[in-house]
C-alpha positions, -999 to +999 in steps of 0.1 A: -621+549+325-637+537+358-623+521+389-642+490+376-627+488+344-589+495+353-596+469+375-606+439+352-579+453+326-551+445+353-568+418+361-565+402+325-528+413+325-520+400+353-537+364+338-518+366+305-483+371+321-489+340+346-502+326+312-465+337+294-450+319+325-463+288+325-457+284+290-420+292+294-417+268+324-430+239+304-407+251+272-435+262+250-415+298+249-381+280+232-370+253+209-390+222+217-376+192+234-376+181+195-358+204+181-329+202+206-324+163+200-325+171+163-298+198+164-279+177+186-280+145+167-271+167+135-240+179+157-229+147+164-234+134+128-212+161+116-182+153+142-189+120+131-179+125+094-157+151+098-136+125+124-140+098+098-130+119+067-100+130+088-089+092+102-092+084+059-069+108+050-047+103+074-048+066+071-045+065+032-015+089+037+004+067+065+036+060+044+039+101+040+070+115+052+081+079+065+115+059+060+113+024+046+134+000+074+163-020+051+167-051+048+202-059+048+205-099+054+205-107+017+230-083+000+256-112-006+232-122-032+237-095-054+262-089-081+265-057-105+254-075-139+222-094-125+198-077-144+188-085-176+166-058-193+135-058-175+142-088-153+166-097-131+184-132-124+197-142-091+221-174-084+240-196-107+236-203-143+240-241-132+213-245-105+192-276-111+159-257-103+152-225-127+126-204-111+107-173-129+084-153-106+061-123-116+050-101-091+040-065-078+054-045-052+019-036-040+008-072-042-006-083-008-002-118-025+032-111-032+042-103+002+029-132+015+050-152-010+075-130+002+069-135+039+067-177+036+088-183+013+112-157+003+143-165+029+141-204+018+142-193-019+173-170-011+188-197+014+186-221-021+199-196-043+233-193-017+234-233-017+236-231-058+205-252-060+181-228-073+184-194-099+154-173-099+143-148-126+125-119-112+098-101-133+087-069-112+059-055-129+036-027-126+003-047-129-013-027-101-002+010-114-040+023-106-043+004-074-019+033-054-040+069-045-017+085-060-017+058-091+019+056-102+040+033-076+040+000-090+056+012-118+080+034-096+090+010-073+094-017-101+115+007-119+135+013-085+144-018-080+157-020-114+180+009-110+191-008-073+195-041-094+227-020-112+241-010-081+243-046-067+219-043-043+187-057-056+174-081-036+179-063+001+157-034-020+134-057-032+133-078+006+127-041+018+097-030-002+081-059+006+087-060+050+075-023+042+045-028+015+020-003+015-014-011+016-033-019-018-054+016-025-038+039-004-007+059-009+026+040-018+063+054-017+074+088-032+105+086-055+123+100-030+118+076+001+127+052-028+164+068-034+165+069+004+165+031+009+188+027-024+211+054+002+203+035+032+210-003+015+250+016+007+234+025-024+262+061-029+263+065-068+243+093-083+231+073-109+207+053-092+189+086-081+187+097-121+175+064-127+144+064-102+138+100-109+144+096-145+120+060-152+148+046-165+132+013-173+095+027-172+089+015-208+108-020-206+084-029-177+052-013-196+065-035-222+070-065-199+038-064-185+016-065-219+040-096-231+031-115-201-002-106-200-007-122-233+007-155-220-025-183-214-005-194-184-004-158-165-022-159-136-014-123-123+011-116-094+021-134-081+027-165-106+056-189-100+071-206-128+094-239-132+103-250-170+071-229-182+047-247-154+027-229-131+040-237-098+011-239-067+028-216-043+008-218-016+013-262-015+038-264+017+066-280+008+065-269-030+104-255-032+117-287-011+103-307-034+112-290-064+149-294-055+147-326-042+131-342-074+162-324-098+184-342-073 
């Protein structure tokens, strides 16, 4: 090979490596500026879901592991013989205004009732002026992830209605109401705040465990549902009228008019 020829082959070399280095500088040699964004953005999409799949769980699980705060204010209410199969019947047998209320203790309805109203109807109840029958039934069984505590908290209350102490359990689930399509209370936070509320007889803990009065409330809530003036939960009742619960002044007026 001649001096002339080595010469222009180092020459060419020399072009194609400057060549090789310019394309590298501007980024021809790696990813493109393209590609980058894309795997970035894909990045960030995942964190994304895998955050939010992670803040579901652990916001449809929130009651997990938790105690439910008692309510004590109301357990003067109670006595030991109150309920009445599936129901249970606070105040006197001679109170001028006869309530029956249906509800659900995952009813947000229910707990609104509950919030507004629920200390005047128990304030009436103490006066002697008012006796409410209490259906608690399982209407939204499906609506809990796991499906299942309507029914045991209904039954629950039943059990805490033969230990005296239903309406502080009741008053309880409600301040503490878990949120309609997420996870409700375990049977054992239920016992818990049957222990908490003085609840100390091992029955009540065979009851919840057991379902005690699982098929009376089934039962219960396919009667009532039959009914052409059930309107879900909740539904207020005076002398077989549908009462409009949310009308302010609707229990005043009720007792002042059986005067």
């Amino acid at each position: 090979m001649g001096g002339a020829e080595r010469s222009a082959r180092k020459r060419r070399q020399q072009q194609s490596a400057a060549a090789r280095a310019v394309t590298q500088a501007r980024g021809g040699g790696g990813p493109s500026r393209k590609t980058i964004v894309s795997v970035v953005a894909v990045v960030v999409l995942a964190a994304v879901v895998i955050g939010g799949v992670i803040w579901t769980n652990a916001s449809k699980n929130e009651t997990e592991g938790t105690t439910i705060t008692p309510q004590t204010a109301s357990a003067a209410l109670d006595t030991a013989d109150e309920r009445q199969g599936a129901t249970v019947v606070s105040g006197k047998a001679d109170a001028k205004v006869k309530l029956d209320i249906w509800a659900d203790f995952l009813c947000p309805y229910c707990a609104q009732l509950q919030q507004k109203y629920g200390t005047q109807i128990e304030d009436q109840i103490k006066a002697g002026n008012v006796q409410v029958t209490y259906h608690m039934i399982p209407l939204l069984n499906n609506r809990s992830d796991p499906a299942g505590y309507s029914l045991d908290s209904a039954n629950a209350s039943l059990c805490a209605a033969d230990q005296g102490k239903f309406t502080p359990f009741h008053d309880s689930l409600f301040a503490s109401q878990p949120e309609e399509g997420k996870r409700g209370y375990d049977k054992a936070q239920l016992i818990k705040l049957g222990q908490d509320l003085g609840i100390s007889a091992p029955e009540f803990a065979t009851c919840v465990n057991g379902g005690t009065y699982n098929q009376q409330l089934d039962d219960a809530l396919t009667e009532v549902s039959k009914a052409p003036n059930f309107q879900g939960t909740p539904t207020v009742m005076h002398n077989g009228q549908v009462i409009n619960w949310t009308q302010d002044g609707w229990l005043t007026n009720l007792v002042n008019q059986a005067g």
